[in-house]
C-alpha positions as MATLAB code, in Angstrom:
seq = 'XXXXXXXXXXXXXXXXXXXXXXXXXXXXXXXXXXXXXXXXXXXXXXXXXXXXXXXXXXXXXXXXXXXXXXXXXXXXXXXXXXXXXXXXXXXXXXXXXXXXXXXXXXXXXXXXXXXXXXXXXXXXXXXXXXXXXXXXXXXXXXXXXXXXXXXXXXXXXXXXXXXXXXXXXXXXXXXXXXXXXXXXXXXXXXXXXXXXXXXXXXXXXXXXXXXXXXXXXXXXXXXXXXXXXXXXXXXXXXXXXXXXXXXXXXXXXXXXXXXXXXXXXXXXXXXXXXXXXXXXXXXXXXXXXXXXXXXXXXXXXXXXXXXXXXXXXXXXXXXXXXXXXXXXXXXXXXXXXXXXXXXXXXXXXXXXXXXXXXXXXXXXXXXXXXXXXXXXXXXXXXXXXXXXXXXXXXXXXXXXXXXXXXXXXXXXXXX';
ca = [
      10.903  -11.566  -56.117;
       7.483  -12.621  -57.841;
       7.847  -14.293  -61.225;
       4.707  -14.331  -64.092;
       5.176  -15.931  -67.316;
       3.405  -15.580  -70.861;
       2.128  -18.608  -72.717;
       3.365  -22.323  -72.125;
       5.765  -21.589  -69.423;
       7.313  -25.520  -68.197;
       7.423  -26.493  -65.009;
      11.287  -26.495  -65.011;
      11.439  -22.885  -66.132;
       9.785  -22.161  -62.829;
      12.020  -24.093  -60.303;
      14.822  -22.634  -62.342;
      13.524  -19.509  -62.093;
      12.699  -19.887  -58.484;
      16.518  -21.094  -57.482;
      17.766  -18.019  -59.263;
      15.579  -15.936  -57.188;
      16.419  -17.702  -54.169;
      20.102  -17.909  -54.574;
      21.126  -14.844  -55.915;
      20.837  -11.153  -54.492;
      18.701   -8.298  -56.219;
      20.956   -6.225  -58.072;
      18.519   -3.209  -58.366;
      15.329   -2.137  -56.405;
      13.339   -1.791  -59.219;
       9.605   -3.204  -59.376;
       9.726   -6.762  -61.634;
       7.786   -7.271  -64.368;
       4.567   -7.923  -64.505;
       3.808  -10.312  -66.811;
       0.386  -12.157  -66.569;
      -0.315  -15.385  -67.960;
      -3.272  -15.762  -70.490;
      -5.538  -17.560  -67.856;
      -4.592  -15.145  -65.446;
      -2.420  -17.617  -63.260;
      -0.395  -16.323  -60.660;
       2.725  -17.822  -60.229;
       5.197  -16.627  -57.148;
       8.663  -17.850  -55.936;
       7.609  -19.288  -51.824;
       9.241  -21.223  -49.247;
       8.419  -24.622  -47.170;
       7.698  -23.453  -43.574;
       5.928  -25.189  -40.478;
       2.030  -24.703  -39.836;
       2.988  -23.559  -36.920;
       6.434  -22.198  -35.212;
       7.655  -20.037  -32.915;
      10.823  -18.155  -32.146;
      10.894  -18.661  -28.268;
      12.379  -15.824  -26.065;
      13.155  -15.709  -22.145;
      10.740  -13.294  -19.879;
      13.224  -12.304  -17.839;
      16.879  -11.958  -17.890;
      19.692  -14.552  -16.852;
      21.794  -17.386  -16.648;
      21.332  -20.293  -18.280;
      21.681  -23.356  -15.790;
      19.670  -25.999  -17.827;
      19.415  -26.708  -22.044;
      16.705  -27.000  -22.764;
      15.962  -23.796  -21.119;
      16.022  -23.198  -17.510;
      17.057  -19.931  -16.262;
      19.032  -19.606  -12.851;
      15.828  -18.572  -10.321;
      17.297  -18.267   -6.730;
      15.718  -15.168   -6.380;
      12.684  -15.998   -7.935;
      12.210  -18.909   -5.984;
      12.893  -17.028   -2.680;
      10.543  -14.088   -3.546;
       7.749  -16.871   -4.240;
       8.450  -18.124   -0.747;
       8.155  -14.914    0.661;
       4.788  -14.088   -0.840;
       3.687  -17.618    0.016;
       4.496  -16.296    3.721;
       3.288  -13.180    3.784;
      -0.512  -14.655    2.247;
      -0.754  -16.959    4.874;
      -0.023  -14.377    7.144;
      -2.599  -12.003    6.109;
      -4.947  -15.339    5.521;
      -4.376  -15.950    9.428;
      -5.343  -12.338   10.335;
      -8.548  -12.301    7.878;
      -9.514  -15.483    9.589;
      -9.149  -14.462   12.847;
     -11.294  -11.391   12.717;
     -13.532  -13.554   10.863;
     -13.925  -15.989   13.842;
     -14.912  -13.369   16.349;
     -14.433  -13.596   19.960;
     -13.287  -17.410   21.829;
     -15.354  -18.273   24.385;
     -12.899  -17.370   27.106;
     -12.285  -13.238   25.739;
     -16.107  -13.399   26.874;
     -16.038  -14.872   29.873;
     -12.931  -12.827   30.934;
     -14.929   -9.709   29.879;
     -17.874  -10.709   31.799;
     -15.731  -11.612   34.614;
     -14.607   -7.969   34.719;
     -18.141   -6.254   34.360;
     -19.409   -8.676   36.917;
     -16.424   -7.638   39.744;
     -17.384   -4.201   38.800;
     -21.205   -4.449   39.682;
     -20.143   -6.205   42.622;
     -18.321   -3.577   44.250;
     -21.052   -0.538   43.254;
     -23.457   -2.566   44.838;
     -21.469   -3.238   47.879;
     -20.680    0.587   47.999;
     -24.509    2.145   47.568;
     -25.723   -0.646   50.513;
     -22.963    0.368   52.864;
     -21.661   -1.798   55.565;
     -23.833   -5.156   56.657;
     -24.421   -5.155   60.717;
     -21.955   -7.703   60.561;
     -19.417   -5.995   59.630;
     -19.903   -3.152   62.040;
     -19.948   -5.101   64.773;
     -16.935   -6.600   64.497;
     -15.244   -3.630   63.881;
     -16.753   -2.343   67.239;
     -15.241   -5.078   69.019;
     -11.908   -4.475   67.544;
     -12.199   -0.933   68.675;
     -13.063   -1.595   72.258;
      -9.737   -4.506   72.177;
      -7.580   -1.649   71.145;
      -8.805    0.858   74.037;
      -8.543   -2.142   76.669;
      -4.710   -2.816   75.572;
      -4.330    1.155   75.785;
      -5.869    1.168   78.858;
      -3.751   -1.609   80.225;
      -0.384    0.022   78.729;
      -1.668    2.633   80.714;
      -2.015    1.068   83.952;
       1.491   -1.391   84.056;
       1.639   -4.191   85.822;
      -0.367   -5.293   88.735;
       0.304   -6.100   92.265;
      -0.638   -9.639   91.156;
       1.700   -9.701   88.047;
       4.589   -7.780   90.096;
       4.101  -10.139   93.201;
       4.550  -13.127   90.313;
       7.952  -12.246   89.038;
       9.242  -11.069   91.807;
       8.797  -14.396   93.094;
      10.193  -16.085   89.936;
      13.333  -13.506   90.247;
      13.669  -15.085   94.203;
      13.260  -18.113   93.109;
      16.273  -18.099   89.903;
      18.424  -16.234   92.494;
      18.609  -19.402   95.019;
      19.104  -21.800   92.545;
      21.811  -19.166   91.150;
      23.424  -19.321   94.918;
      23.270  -23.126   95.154;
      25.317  -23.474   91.800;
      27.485  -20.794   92.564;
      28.423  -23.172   95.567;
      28.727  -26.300   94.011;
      30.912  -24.460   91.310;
      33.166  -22.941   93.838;
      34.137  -27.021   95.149;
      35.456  -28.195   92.230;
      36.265  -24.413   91.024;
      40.499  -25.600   91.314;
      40.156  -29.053   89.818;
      41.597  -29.204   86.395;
      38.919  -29.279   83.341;
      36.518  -27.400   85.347;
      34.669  -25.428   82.270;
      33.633  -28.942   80.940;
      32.290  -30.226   84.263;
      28.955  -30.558   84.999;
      28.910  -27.998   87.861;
      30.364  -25.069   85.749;
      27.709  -25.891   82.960;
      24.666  -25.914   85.643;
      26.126  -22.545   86.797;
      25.750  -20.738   83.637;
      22.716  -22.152   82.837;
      21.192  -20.650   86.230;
      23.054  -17.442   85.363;
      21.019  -17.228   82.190;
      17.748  -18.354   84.205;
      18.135  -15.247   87.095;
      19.003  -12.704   84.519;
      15.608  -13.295   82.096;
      13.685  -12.985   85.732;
      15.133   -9.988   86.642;
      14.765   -8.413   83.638;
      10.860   -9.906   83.328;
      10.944   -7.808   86.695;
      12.539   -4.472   85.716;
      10.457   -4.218   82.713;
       6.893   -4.250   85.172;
       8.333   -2.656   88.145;
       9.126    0.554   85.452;
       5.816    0.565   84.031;
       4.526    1.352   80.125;
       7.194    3.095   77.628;
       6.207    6.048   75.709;
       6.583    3.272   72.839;
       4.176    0.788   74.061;
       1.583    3.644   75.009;
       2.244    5.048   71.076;
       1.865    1.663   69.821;
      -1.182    1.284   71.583;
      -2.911    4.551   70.678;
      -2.448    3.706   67.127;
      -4.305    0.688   67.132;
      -6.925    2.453   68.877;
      -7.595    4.795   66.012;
      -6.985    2.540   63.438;
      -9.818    0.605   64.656;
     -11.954    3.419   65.146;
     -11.042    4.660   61.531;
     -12.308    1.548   60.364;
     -15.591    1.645   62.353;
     -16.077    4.656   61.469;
     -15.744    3.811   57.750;
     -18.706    1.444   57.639;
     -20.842    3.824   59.500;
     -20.424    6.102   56.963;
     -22.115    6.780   53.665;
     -20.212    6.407   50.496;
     -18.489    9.467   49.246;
     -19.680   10.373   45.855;
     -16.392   10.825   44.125;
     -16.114    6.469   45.319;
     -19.770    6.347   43.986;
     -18.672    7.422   40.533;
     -15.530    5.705   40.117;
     -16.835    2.394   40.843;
     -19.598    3.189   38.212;
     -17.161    4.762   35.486;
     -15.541    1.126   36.070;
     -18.744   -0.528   35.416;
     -19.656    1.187   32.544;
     -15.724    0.731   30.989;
     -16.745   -2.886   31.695;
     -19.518   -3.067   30.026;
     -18.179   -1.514   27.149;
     -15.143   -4.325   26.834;
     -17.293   -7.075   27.386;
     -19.336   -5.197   24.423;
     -16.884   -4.698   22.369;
     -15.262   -8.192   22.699;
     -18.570   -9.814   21.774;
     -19.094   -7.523   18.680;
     -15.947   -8.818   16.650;
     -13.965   -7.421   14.260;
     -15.691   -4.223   12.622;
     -16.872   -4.261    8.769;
     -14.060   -1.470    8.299;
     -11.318   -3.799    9.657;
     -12.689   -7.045    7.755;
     -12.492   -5.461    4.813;
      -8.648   -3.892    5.135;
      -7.877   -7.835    5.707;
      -9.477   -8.734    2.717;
      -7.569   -6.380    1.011;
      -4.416   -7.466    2.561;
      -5.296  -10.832    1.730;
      -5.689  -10.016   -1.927;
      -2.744   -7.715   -1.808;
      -0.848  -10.717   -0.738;
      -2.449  -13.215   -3.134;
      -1.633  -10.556   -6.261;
       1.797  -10.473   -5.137;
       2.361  -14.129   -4.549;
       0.930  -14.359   -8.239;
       3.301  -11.980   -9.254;
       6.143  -13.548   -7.648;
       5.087  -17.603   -9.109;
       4.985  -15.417  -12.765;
       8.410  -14.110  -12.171;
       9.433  -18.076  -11.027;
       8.022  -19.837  -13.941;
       9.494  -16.985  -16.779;
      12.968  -18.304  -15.262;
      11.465  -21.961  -17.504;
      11.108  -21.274  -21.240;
       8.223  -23.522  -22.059;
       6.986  -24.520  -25.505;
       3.872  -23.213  -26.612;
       2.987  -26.663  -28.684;
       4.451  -30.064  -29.441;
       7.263  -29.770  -32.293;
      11.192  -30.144  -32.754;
      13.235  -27.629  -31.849;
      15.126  -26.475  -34.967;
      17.569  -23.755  -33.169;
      18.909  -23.559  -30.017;
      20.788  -20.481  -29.314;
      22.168  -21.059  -25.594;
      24.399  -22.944  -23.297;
      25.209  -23.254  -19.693;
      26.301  -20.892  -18.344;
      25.691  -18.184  -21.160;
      23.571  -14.774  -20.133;
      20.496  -14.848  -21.526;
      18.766  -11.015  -22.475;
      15.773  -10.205  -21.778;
      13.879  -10.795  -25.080;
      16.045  -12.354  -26.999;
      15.352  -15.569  -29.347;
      16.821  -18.930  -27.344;
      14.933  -21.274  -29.033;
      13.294  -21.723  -32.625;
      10.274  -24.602  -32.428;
       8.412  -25.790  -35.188;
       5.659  -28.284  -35.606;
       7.141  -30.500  -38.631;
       3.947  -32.444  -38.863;
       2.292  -30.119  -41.197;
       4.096  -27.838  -44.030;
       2.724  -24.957  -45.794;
       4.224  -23.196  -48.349;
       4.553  -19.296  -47.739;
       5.596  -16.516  -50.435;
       5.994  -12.683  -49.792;
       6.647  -11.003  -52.906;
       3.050  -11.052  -54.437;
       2.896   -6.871  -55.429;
      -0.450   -5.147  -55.062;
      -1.087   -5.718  -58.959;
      -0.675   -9.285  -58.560;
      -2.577  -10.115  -55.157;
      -5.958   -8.289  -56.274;
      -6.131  -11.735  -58.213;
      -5.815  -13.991  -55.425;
      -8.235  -15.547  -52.976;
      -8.650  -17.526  -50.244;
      -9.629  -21.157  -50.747;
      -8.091  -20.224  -55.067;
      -6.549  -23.888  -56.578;
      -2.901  -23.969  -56.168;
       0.078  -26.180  -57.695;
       3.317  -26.469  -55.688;
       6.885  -27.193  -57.228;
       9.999  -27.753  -55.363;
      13.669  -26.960  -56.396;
      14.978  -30.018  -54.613;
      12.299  -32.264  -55.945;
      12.645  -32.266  -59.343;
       9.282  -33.529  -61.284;
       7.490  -33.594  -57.866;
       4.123  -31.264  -57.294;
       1.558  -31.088  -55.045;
      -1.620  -29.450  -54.888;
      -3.144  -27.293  -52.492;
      -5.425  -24.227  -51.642;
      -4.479  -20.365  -50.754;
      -5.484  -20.716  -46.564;
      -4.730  -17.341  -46.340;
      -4.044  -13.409  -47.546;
      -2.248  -11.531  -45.414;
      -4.361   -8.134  -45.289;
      -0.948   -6.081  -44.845;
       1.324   -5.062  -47.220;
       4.829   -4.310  -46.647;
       7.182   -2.375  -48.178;
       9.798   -4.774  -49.818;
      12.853   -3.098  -52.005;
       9.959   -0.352  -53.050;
       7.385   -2.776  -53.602;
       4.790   -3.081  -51.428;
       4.120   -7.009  -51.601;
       1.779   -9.232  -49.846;
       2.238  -12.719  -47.934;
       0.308  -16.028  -49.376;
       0.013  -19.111  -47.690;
      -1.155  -22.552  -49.491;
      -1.779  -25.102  -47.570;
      -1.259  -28.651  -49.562;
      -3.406  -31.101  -49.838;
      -0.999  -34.282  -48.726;
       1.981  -33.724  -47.183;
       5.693  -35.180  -47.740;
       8.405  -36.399  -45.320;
      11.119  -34.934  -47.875;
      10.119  -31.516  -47.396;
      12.168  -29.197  -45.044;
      12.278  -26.001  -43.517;
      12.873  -23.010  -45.519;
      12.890  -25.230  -48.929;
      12.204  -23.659  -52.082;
       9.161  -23.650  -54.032;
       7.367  -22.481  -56.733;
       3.826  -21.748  -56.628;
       1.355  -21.250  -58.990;
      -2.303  -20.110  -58.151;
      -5.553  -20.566  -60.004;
      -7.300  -16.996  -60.876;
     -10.190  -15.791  -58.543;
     -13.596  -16.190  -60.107;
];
């Protein structure tokens, strides 16, 4: 509550005065008097607090894990890492379309356009003479084996193994003999005579069979077989002869052109469209990884300035709300001296930069001067007064002086 005096008012009536104030609880709302001195001095009840302080509260909501103040950030720390992730992903993408084409997406493209020309060109100048005439001469090899399928065997060939049958079939009689000698003696199947019998056994039987096969002539297989090659070959000969079919024309062009259009397409890069969606996601990412490294370092409760910390309201392990005072921090190397019950009839006397005289309650006989720094413009409403806050910044300071100290101020009269 503001105090004014009349007259020769002593410095010890004011610290009084200002302990009363300070001690003691209003027993009625009603305004104070208003009393003015006869130089107009105003003279207020005030407190000692830091230049500058600051009641610190957490960003986000937790457990404490650290004093002083370090908030449990798990999840924090893995969202950040997950951001961090995701921007060098979309960094990666927005480079590569920024790079355009390697060397070797080219030359694969080109590769495939050049195949392409390659076989329209073969196509529209048909077969080389080359070509035809070798598949002419395959042609007239497939009607000579028909033609010789056709015929069998000659007289010649027949005459041949018919003598090789004659032949196998003495040496088959001669072993035969020398087998039947020895035929009683025991271990005959591992003598030498019963294994030179079977082996002219086998001989005779591959001759006659060499000889049934000619003396029967050509199978309806064999003459098929032959046939076949025959038109295959003619098929083919025919093929180079003759023109290219349109419908071959144009799908050996519609692969050109698709060609064309990859190697294009590889050589133009990335489109403006598609850069610029990366960007985005790049900045997307980079917002978000912001976002997350926000949400890490609220999980810290960092001090705005250098100072002492006069209040600590948490311990490990305590849940912290969002918004709620942890920590009060003061800078203790500077002290002003603050009062808020200055009433609208009072303040309209007060300026900024007005003389000043400071008395404390716990300092008896002890003053210091100072200047008003500043007016608060606002008013508030204080048990139906509306009163107004003055600071006075001394002119020295002392290491006595403490926090929330009483004072008594009295301020020179505007000019």
């Amino acid at each position: 509550m503001k105090r004014t005096f009349i007259g020769f008012v002593t410095v010890g009536l004011l610290m009084a005065s200002g302990c009363a104030a300070t001690n003691a609880e209003p027993t009625q709302t009603a305004a104070p008097a208003q009393v003015v001195k006869a130089d107009d001095t105003v003279v207020a009840e005030a407190r000692v607090v830091p230049a500058r302080s600051a009641a610190l509260s957490a960003a986000t909501g937790g457990a404490v894990v650290e004093v002083l103040v370090r908030l449990d950030s798990k999840r924090q720390a893995a969202a950040a890492a997950q951001a961090e992730a995701n921007l060098a992903r979309a960094k990666a993408q927005l480079d590569q379309l920024k790079a355009g084409p390697r060397q070797q997406e080219v030359e694969t493209a080109q590769a495939g356009l050049d195949a392409a020309q390659a076989q329209l060109a073969k196509l529209e100048q048909g077969a080389r003479p080359e070509d035809v005439s070798a598949a002419a001469a395959a042609v007239a090899a497939a009607q000579a084996d028909l033609q010789s399928a056709k015929d069998g065997a000659s007289d010649e060939q027949l005459a041949a193994v018919q003598a090789d049958l004659a032949n196998a079939e003495a040496v088959l009689k001669l072993r035969q003999a020398d087998y039947d000698r020895v035929a009683y003696e025991p271990g005959i199947a591992a003598r030498p005579e019963s294994i030179a019998l079977e082996q002219a056994t086998n001989t005779y039987l591959a001759a006659k069979a060499r000889y049934d096969e000619l003396a029967k002539g050509p199978t309806q297989a064999a003459l098929d077989a032959a046939n076949a090659r025959v038109r295959q070959a003619a098929a083919q000969l025919n093929g180079l002869k003759a023109p290219p079919r349109q419908a071959d024309l144009d799908a050996v062009k519609a692969e050109v052109r698709r060609a064309q259009a990859q190697l294009d397409l590889v050589k133009a890069g990335a489109r403006t469209e598609v850069v610029a969606a990366a960007e985005a996601d790049t900045a997307a990412a980079q917002a978000t990884l912001d976002q997350a490294r926000v949400a890490l370092s609220d999980t810290e409760l960092q001090a705005p300035f250098a100072g002492v910390i006069a209040a600590l309201n948490a311990k490990i392990g305590e849940q912290v709300a969002l918004g709620a005072p942890v920590v009060q921090l003061a800078d203790t190397s500077e002290w002003q001296i603050e009062t808020t019950d200055l009433t609208e009839l009072s303040i309209v006397n007060v300026r900024e930069g007005a003389a000043a005289t400071v008395t404390f309650d716990a300092l008896p006989g002890f003053e210091l001067s100072g200047k008003v720094l500043r007016v608060k413009p606002l008013g508030e409403n204080k048990q139906g007064d509306i009163v107004y806050t003055v600071v006075v910044k001394p002119d020295t300071q002392d290491e006595r002086l403490r926090w929330n100290m009483t004072a008594a101020v009295a301020i020179a009269p505007a000019n």
